[in-house]
C-alpha distance (Angstrom), angle and dihedral (degrees) to the residues before:
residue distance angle dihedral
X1 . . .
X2 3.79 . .
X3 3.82 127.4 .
X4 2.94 133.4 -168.7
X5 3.80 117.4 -158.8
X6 4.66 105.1 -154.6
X7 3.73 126.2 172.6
X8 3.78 106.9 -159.4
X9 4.02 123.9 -121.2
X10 3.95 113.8 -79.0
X11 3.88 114.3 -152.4
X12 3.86 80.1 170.1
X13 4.21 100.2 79.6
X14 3.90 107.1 33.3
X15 3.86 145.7 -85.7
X16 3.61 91.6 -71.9
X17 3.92 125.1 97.8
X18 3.37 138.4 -130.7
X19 3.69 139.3 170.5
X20 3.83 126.1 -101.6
X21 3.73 111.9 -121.2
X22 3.89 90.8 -178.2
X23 3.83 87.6 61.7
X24 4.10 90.4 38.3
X25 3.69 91.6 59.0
X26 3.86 99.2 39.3
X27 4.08 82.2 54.5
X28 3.39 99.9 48.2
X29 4.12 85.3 52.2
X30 3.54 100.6 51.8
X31 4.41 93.4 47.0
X32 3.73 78.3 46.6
X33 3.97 91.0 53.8
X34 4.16 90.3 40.4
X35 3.58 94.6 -102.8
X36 4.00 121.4 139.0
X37 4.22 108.0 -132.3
X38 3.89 133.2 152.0
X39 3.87 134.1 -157.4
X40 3.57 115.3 -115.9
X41 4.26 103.8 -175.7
X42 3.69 104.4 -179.8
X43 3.88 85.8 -156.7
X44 3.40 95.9 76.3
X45 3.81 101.7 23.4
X46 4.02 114.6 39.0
X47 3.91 86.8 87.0
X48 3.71 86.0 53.2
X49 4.09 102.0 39.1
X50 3.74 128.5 -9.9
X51 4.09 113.3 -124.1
X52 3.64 82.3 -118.5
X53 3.65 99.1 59.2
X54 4.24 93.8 36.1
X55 3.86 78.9 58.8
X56 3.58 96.4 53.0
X57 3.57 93.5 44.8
X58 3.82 100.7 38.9
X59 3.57 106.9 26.3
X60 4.14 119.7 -152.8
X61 3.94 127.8 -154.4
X62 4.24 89.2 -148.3
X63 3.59 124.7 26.2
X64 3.74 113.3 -162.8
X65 3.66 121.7 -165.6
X66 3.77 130.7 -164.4
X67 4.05 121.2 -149.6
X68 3.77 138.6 178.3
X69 3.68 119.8 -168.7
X70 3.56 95.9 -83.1
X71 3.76 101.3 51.0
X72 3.69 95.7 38.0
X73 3.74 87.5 112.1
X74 3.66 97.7 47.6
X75 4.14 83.6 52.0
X76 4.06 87.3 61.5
X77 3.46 96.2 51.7
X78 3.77 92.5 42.1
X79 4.23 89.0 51.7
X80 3.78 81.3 51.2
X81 3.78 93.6 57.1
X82 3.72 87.2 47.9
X83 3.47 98.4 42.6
X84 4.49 81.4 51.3
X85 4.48 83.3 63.1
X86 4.12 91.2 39.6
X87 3.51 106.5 -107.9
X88 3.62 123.4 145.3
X89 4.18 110.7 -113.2
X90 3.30 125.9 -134.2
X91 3.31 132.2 -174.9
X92 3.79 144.6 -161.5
X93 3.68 151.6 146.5
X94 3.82 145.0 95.5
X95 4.43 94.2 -44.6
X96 3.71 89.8 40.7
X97 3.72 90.5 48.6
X98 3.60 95.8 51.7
X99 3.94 99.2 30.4
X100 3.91 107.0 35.2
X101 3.51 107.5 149.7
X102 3.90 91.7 54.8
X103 3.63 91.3 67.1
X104 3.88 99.6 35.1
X105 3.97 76.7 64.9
X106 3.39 87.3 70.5
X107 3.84 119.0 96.5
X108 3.97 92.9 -151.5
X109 4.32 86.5 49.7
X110 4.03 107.8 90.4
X111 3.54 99.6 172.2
X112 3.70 141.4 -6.7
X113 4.02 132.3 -145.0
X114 3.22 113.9 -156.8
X115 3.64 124.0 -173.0
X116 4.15 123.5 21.1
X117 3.63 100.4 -22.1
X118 4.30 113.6 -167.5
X119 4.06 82.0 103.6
X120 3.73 105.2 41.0
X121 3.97 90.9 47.5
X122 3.76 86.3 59.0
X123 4.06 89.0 48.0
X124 4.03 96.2 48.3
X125 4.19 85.6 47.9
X126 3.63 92.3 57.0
X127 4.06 96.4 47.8
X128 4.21 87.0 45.2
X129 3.74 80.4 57.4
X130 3.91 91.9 53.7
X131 3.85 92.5 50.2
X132 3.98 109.9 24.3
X133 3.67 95.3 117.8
X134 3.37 94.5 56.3
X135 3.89 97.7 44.8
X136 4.05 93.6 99.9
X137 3.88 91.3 68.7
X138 4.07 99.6 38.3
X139 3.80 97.7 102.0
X140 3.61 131.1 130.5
X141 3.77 116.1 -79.2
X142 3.65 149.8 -41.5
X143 4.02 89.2 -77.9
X144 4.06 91.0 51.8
X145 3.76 121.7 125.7
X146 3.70 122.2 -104.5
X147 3.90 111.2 -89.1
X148 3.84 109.7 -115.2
X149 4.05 123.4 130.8
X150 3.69 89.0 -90.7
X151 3.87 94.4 60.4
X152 3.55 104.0 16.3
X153 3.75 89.9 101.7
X154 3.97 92.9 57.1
X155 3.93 89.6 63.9
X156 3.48 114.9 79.1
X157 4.08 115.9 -154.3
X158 3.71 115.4 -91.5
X159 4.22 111.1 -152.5
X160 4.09 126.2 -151.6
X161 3.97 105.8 -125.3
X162 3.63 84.9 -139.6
X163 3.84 100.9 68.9
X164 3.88 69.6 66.4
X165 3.98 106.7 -102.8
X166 3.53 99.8 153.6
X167 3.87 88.7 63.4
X168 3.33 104.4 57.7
X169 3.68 112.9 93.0
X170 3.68 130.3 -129.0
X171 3.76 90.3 19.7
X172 3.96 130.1 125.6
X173 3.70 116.4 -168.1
X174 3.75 142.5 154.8
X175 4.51 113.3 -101.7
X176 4.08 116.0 -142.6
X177 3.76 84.6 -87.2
X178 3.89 89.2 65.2
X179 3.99 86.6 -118.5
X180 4.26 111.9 142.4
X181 3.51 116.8 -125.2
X182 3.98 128.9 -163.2
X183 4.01 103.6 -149.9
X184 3.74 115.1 -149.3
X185 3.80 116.8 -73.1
X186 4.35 114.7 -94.6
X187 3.52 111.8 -119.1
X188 3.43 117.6 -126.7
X189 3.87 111.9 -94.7
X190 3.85 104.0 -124.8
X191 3.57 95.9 -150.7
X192 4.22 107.9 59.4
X193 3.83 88.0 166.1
X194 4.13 83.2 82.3
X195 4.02 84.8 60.9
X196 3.42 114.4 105.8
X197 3.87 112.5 -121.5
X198 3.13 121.1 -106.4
X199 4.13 129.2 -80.1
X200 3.59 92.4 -112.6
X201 3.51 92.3 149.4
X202 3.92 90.6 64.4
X203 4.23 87.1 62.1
X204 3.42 108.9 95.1
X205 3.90 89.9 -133.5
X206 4.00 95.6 -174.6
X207 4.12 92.9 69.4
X208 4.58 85.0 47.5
X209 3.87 106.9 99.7
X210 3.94 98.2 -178.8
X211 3.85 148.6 5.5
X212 3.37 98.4 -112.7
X213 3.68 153.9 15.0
X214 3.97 95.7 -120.9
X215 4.20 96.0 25.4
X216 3.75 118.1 73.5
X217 4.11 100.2 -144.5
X218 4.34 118.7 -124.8
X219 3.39 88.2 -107.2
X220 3.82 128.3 43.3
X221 4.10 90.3 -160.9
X222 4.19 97.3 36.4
X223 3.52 117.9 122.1
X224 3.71 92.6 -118.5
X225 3.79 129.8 -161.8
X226 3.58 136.2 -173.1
X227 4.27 124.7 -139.8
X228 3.50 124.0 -167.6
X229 4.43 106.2 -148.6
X230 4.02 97.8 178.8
X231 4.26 135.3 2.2
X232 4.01 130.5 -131.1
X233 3.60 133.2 12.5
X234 3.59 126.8 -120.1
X235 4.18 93.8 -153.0
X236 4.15 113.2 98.2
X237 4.01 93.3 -145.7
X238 4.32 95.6 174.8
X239 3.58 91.3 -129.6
X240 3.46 98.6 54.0
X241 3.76 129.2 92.0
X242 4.38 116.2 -167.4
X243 4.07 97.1 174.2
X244 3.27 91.3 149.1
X245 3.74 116.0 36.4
X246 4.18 88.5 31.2
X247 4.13 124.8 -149.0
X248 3.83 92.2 -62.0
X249 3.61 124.2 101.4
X250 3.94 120.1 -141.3
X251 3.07 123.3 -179.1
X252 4.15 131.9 -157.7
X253 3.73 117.7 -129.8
X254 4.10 113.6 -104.0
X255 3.22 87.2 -117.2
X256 3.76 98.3 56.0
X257 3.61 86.2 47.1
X258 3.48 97.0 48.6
X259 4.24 92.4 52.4
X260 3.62 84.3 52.5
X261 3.90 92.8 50.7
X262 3.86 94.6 45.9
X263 3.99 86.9 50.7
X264 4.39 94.0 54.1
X265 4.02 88.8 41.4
X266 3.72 104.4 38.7
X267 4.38 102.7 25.5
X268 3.67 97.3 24.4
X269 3.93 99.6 42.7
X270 4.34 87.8 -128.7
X271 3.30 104.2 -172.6
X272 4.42 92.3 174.0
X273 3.40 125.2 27.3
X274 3.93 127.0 -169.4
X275 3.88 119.7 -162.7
X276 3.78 103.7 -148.6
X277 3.89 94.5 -175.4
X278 3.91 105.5 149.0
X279 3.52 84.2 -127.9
X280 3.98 118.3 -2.8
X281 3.57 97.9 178.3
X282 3.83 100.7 50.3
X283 3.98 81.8 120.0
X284 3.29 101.5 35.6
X285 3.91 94.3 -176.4
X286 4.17 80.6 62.9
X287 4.22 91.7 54.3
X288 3.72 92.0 43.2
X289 3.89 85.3 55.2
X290 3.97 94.5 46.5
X291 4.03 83.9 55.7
X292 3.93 92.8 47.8
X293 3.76 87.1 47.6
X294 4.22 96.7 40.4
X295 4.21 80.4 59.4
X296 3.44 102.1 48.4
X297 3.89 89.8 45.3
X298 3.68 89.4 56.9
X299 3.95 88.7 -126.7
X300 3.94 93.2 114.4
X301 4.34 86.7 92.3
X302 3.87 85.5 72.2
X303 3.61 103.5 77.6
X304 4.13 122.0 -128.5
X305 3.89 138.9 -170.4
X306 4.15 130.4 -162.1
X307 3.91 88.9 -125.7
X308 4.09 86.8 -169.5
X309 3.32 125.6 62.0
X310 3.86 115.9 -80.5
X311 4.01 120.7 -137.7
X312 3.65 105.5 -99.8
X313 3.83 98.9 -156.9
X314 3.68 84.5 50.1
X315 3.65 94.6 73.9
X316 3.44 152.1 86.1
X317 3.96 146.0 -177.1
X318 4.08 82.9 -106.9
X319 3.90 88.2 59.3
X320 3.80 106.9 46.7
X321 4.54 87.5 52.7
X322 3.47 96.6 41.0
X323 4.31 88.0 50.5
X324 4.31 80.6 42.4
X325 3.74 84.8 58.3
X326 3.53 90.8 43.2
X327 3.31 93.1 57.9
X328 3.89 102.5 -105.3
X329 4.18 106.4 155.7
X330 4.02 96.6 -172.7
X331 3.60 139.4 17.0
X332 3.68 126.1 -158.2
X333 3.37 132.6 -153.2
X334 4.22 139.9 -164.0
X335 3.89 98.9 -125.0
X336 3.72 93.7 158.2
X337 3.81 97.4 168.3
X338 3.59 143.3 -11.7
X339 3.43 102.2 -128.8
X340 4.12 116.9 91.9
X341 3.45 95.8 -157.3
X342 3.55 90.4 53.6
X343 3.67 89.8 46.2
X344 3.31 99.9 47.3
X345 4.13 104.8 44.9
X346 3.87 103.2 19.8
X347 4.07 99.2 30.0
X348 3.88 93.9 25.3
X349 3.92 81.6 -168.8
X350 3.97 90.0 154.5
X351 3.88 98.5 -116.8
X352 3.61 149.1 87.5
X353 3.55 140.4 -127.0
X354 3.64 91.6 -108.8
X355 3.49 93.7 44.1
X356 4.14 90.2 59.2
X357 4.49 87.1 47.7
X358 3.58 89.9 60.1
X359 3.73 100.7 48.4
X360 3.95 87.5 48.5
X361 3.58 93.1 54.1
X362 3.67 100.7 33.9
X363 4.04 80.2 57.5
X364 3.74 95.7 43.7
X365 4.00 84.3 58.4
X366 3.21 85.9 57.2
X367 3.38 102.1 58.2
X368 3.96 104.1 -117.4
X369 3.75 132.7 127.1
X370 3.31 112.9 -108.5
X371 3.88 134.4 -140.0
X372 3.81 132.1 -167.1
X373 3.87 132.6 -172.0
X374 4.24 116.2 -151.1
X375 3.59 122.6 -178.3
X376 3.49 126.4 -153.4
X377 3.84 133.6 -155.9
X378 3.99 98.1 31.8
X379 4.50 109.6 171.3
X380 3.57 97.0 -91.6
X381 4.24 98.9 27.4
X382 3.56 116.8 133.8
X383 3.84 138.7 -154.8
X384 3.49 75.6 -107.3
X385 3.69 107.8 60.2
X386 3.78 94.0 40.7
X387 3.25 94.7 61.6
X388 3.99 90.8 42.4
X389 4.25 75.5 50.6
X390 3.93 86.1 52.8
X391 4.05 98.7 48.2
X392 4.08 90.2 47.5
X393 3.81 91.7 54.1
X394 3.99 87.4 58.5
X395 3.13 94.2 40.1
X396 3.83 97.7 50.9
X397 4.22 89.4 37.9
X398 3.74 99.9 -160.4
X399 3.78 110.8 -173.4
X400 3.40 86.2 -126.3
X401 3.93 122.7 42.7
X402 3.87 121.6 -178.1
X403 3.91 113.8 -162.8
X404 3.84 106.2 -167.3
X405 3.54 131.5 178.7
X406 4.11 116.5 -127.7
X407 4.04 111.1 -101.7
X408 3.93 120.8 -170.6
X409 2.73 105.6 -130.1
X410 3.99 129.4 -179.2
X411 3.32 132.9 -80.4
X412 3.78 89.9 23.6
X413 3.23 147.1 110.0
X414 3.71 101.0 -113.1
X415 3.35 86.4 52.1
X416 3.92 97.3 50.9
X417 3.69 83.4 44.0
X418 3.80 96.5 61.1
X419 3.39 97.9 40.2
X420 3.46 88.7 68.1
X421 3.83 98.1 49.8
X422 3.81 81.6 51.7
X423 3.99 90.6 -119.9
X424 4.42 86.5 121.2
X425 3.96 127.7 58.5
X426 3.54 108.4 170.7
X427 3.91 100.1 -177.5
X428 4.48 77.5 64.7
X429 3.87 93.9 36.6
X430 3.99 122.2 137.4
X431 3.46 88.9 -144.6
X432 4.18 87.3 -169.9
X433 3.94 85.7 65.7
X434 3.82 95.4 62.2
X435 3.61 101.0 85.4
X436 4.02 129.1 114.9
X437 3.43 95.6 -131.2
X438 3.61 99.7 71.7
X439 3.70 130.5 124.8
X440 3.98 92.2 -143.9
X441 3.76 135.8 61.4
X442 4.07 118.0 -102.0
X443 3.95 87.7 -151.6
X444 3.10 160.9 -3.3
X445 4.28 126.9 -116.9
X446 3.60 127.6 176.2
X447 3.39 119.9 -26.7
X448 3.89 94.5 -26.4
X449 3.42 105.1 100.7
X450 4.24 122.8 -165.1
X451 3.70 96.7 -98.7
X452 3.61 90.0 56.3
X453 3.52 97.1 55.9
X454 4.11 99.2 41.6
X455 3.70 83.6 50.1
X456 3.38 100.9 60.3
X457 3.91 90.5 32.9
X458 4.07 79.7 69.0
X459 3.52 94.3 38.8
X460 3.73 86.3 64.2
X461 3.87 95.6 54.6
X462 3.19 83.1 46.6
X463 3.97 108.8 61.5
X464 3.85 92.8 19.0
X465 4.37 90.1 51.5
X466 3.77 101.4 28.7
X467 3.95 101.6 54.0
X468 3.81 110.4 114.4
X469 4.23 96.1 -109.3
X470 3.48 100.8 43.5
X471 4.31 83.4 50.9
X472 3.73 83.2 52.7
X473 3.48 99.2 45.0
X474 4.30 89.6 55.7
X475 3.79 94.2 44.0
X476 3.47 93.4 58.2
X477 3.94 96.8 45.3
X478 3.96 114.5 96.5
X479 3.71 96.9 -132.5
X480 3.62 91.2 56.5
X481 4.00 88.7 74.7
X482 3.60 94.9 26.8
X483 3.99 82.8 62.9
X484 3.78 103.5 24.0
X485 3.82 93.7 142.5
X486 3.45 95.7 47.7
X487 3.76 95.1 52.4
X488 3.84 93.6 45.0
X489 3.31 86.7 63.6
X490 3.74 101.7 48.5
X491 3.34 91.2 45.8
X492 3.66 90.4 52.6
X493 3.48 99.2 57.7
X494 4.13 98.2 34.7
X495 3.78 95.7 50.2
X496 3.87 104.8 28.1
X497 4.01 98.3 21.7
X498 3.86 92.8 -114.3
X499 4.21 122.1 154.0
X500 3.91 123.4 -41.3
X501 3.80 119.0 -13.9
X502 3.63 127.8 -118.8
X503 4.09 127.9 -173.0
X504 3.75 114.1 -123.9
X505 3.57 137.1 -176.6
X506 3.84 133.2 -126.8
């Protein structure tokens, strides 16, 4: 059976690309398992081919589609387009983990994995085996619509319990009877070194322009990969939702990172990598370890960034030159806010103020760049607290500052929180408007009202963009001319409030 493993296009991040590490791992399990699959990433190839006409060109048995809150509605009407060729749709990611049932609503939705999925994609393989040839009649009831390309999209899969559904964990499917049913939740497998790494070799790297969609990479032309060292975070920030990877932390062995490492710089040609660990340094013995082991290796002349925020009370001087040695370029770090009170009863992000000057200058010492992430508009925020927000960003100077506006979204506490203040309906939600890169507010709490918070959301661009050194500091870069029209128009919409925002780097 063939599968093809898509992501659909996101107008919600930027212009810039990035590769899919859900799809890389889910790849790299199926070859692993025998099974023939190819990456479809409409980022990088909708200008090229439409997933419509790849499908009707190179038909697949199994479509799988990947979706984060944002795209979740782009994900339906790509499972429709598959559903239009006959494929069976499945689903997955961090909205279908947390919200299921909405999609199994969906005619064009098959099945859904919830939950980290490299094992259950292996487990809903083998029962498609047990039942393929009788796939063509499984649709939902007596009163169904006759399957022909016009309709086939209306008739959501219907799955014999004894090809041994019911059994396979973290899976929601539809029985003969047409009834949904929510399997038990997957554990998380402790030991993630036994997961295969991911297909990176099935990305085609050359059309990728960047790491990530809220990082601009070193290099706008490198051949840039991504590496995951650890899963989960055990820290309940409010604004933060983990449905996939969970409140654990697991960490991969330094050796198993280090094979995987060797393979991007010396097979792949990486000439960038970003670790997008939630948090990498949660045992910071562990990352000093990786950097001892990145030198010896002789990988440390292939430069690397922490595109996530790093813990900053899990640091030390001894960290920040051993990852210099290593051959780490820029560090980035979850400020959020500059307020401890705010951190520490609205946030609850497990850190000071203090805590977040030290790491910056025990990394300045060390010679990186440095990168920090604010968000503005928090329940409970204040005029008051932005601007406190505002006056630690200069004062810290990152050479790259990322102003973001809070987004509830679910599964966590924000969100709980708003729903109970009435400012969040999810059966009306614009999904497509929950995203952190936004220029506008997605409510209101208290007596902070929207136009508040996008106001001083611009006001930071403005006095942390416009001051006379960081203007020097972008005119003299390369990239700023190589991408003049690009940055004219980020800067047009972060510092006067002008057309669709874009994150940029000084």
């Amino acid at each position: 059976m063939k599968v093809l493993l898509a992501s659909p296009e996101s107008e919600v991040w930027n212009s810039r690309k990035h590769i899919h590490m859900g799809l890389g791992y889910l790849a790299g399990s199926l070859l692993a398992h025998g099974y023939e699959c190819e990456i479809w990433d409409a980022s990088v190839e909708s200008d090229i081919e439409s997933l419509d006409e790849k499908l009707a060109r190179d038909p697949f048995d199994v479509v799988c589609l990947s979706a984060p809150t944002p795209l979740i509605a782009q994900a339906w009407e790509a499972a429709r387009t598959a559903k239009k060729h006959g494929a069976i749709t499945i689903l997955g990611g961090p909205h279908l983990t947390l919200m299921p049932h909405e999609s199994m609503e969906k005619p064009e939705v098959d099945l859904v994995v919830r939950g980290e999925g490299e094992y259950t994609i292996i487990e809903i393989m083998r029962a498609l085996e047990k039942e393929v040839s009788s796939f063509k009649f499984q649709v939902s009831g007596s009163n169904s619509l006759p399957v022909t390309p016009d309709t086939r999209y209306l008739t959501p899969r219907l799955f014999d319990p004894a090809a041994g559904w019911g059994s396979i964990l973290g899976l929601s499917w539809r029985d003969k009877a047409g009834k949904i049913k929510h399997n038990l939740d997957r554990p998380l497998p402790d030991d993630i070194d036994a997961i295969p790494f991911p297909a990176f070799h099935m990305f085609k790297i050359d059309r990728y322009t960047n790491l990530n969609p809220l990082t601009d990479g070193l290099d706008m032309n490198a051949r840039a990969f991504t590496i995951v060292t650890s899963r989960g975070c055990p820290y309940k920030c409010t604004y933060c939702s983990k449905p996939i990877t969970g409140d654990t932390w697991r960490g991969r062995s330094v050796d198993n990172v280090i094979a995987e490492w060797e393979w991007l710089v010396k097979d792949l040609g990486a000439t960038e990598i970003g670790i997008t660990d939630d948090i990498w340094n949660l045992d910071k013995n562990r990352a000093k370890e990786l950097c001892r082991a990145l030198i010896k290796a002789n990988l440390n002349h292939v430069p690397w960034v922490t595109i996530h925020g790093m813990k900053v009370n899990n640091t030390d001087a001894e960290l920040f030159k051993l990852m210099k040695q290593a051959g780490c370029k820029r560090v980035g770090f979850g400020v959020e806010n500059g307020d401890d009170w705010m951190l520490r009863h609205v946030i609850k992000k497990g850190q000071t103020v203090d805590m977040v000057r030290q790491a910056f200058k025990w990394s300045k010492e060390a010679k990186l760049q440095t990168m920090g992430f604010f968000i503005f508009g928090m329940p409970g925020e204040t005029e008051e607290s932005m601007e406190k927000t505002i006056r630690l960003s200069l004062e810290l100077d990152p050479d790259l500052a990322h102003f973001m506006m809070a987004a509830p979204f679910p599964g966590t506490e924000m969100w709980e929180t708003l729903k109970k203040h009435g400012d969040v309906f999810s059966d009306s939600m614009d999904w497509s408007q929950i995203a952190i890169q936004d220029d506008k507010a997605h409510f209101a709490f208290g007596d902070l009202d929207k136009e508040t918070v996008e106001r001083k959301w611009h006001e930071a661009h403005r006095r942390f963009y416009l001051r006379p050194k960081r203007i020097a500091r972008i005119a003299v870069r390369k990239d700023t001319w190589q991408r003049f029209p690009y940055y004219l128009k980020t800067a047009a919409n972060m510092l006067l409030g002008l057309g669709e925002r874009e994150a940029t780097a000084a």
